[in-house]
N, C-alpha and C positions, 0 to 999 in steps of 0.2 A: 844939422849934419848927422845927428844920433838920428834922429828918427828918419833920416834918408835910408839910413845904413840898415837900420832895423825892417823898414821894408821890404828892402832890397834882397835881404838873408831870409824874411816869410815868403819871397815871391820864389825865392829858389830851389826852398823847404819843399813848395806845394809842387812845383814844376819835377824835382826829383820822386815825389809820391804819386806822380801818375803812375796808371797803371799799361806798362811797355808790352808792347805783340809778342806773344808765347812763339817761340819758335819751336816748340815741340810738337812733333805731328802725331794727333789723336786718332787711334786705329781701336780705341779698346770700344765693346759697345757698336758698333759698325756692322749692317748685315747687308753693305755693298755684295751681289755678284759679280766677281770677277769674270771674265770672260778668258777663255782657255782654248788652245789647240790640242786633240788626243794625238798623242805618240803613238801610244799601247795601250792593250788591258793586258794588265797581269794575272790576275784570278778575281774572285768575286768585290773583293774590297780595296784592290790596288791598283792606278792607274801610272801613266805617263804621262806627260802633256808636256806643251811648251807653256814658259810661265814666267815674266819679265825678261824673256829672249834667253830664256834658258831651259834646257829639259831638265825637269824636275818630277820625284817620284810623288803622289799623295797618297795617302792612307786615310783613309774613309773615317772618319770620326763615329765614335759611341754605334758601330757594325762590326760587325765577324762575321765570315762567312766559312765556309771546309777546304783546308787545304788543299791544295793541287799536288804542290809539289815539295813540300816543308823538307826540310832536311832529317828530321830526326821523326816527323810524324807521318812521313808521307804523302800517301793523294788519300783524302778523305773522303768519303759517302758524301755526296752532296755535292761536293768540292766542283769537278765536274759541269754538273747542272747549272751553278751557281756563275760561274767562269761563262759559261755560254750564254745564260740569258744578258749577264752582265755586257758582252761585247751587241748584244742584238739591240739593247736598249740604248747605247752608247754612237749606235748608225745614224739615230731618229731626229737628231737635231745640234742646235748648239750648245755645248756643253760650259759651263761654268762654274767657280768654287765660292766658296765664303769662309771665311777664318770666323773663330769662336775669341773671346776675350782671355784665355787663357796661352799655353807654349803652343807655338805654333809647327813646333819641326819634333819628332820622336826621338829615342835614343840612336836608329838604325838612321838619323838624317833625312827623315822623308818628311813632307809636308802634311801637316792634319787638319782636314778639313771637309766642309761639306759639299757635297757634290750635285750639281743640277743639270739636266736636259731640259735644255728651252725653257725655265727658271721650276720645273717639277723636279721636287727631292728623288735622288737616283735612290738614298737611303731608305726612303719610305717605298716605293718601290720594291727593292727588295727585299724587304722584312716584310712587307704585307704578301708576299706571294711564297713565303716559307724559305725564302732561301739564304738568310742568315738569322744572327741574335742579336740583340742589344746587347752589347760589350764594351771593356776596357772607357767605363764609367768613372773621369778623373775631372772635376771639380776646377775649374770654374768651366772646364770645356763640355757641359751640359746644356747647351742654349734651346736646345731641341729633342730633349729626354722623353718630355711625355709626350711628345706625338707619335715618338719612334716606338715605343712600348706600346700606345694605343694601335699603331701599325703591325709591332708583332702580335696580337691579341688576336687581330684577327685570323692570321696563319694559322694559332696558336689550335685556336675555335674549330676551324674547317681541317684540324689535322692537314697542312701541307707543307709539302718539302721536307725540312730537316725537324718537322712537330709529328710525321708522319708513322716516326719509331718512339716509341716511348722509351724515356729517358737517354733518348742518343744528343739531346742538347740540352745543355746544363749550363749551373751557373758559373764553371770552371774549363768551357770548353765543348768539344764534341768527344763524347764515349764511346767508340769505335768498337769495345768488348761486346756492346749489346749486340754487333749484325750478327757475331758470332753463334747467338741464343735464339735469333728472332726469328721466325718461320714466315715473316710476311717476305724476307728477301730471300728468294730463289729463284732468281733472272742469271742465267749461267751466263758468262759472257769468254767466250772461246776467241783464239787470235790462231788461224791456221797455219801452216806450213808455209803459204804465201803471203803472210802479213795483214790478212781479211780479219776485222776485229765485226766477230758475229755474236747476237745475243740469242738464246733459246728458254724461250717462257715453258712451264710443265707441261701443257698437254701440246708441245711442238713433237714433231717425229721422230731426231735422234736425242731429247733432251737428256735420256736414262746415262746413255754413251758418252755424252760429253764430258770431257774434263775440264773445270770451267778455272780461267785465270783471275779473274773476279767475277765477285759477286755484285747484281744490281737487285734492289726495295722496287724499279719501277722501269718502264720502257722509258720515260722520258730522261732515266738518269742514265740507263746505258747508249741512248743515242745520245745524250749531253757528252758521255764517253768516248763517243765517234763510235763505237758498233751499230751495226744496220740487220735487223731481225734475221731470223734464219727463214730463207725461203722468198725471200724478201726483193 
């Protein structure tokens, strides 16, 4: 009878020491693409989308691009250009994200992650064509640091976009003080009486005469602006 009993409590030992189905869903480590519906582009690095039957904001992970429309910093040099190619590359297919192993949503509630057209990095995309930085570099959410960096190098090399001004992108941001010093940007850009937003390069015809409401580094940034040359 003892040794019935005695098996019977080893059989239940080993029966309890299985090992039971994890019911916790593993998402860390995961470089699934999600697939996404665009809402909007908001500027160079912020989108909309629909995203589990909800619209939700992302925010571009380990990018920065020049504000548009910041509150306290304004529309930035680049900002602009950056805003427009981002919406031109966002026509071309279907778009999708991926989450990093680290938080997934920011302080402001927006979603962080990485962004894809027809499974190409929208990130690398636009760092390699000048038109933001590698930024807001937060640990463990670096899955794709050095490719983005080897992406900015290249902009970096070919001076384009916002590499175009010396020291106007830094490791702290964009330096808006430098347009003020810098002789490459004197693209006048005039909004007339009837609301025509016109650019005039230096050897245009009235360029002496114009009073300019901004200033553009380049034609592709004042049409990024919506101004259309003078004469044009």
């Amino acid at each position: 009878m003892k040794k019935w009993l005695l098996c019977c409590s080893i059989l239940l030992l080993l029966t309890a020491c299985e090992e039971q189905p994890s019911k916790t869903t593993k998402t860390t480590g995961t470089t699934e693409q999600i697939p996404v519906e665009l809402v909007d582009v908001i500027d160079g690095d912020t989108i909309k989308v629909k995203y589990n039957g909800n619209t939700e904001t992302i925010r571009y992970l380990l990018l920065d691009t020049p504000e548009v429309r910041h509150q306290t910093l304004g529309k930035q040099p680049g900002g602009e250009e950056a805003s427009a190619r981002h919406k031109e590359i966002m026509k071309t297919g279907q778009i999708s994200i991926e989450f990093d192993v680290g938080d997934r949503m920011d302080d402001y509630g927006r979603l962080l992650a990485y962004v894809y057209i027809d499974g190409k990095s929208v990130q690398e995309m636009l760092l390699s064509e000048g038109l933001g930085r590698v930024a807001y570099i937060y640990p463990p959410n670096t899955r794709y640091l050095d490719q983005f960096e080897e992406a900015q190098e290249i902009a970096k090399d070919a001076k384009k976009g916002i590499w175009e001004v010396e020291n106007y992108a830094t490791d702290r941001g964009f330096n808006q003080a430098v347009f003020e010093q810098n002789s490459d940007c004197l693209i006048k850009g005039n909004i007339n009486r009837d609301g025509d937003k016109i650019y005039h390069v230096p050897d245009s015809q009235h360029y002496i005469q114009t009073n300019p409401e901004e200033w553009f580094c380049s034609e592709r940034e004042a049409k990024a602006a919506g101004f259309r040359k003078a004469g044009g």
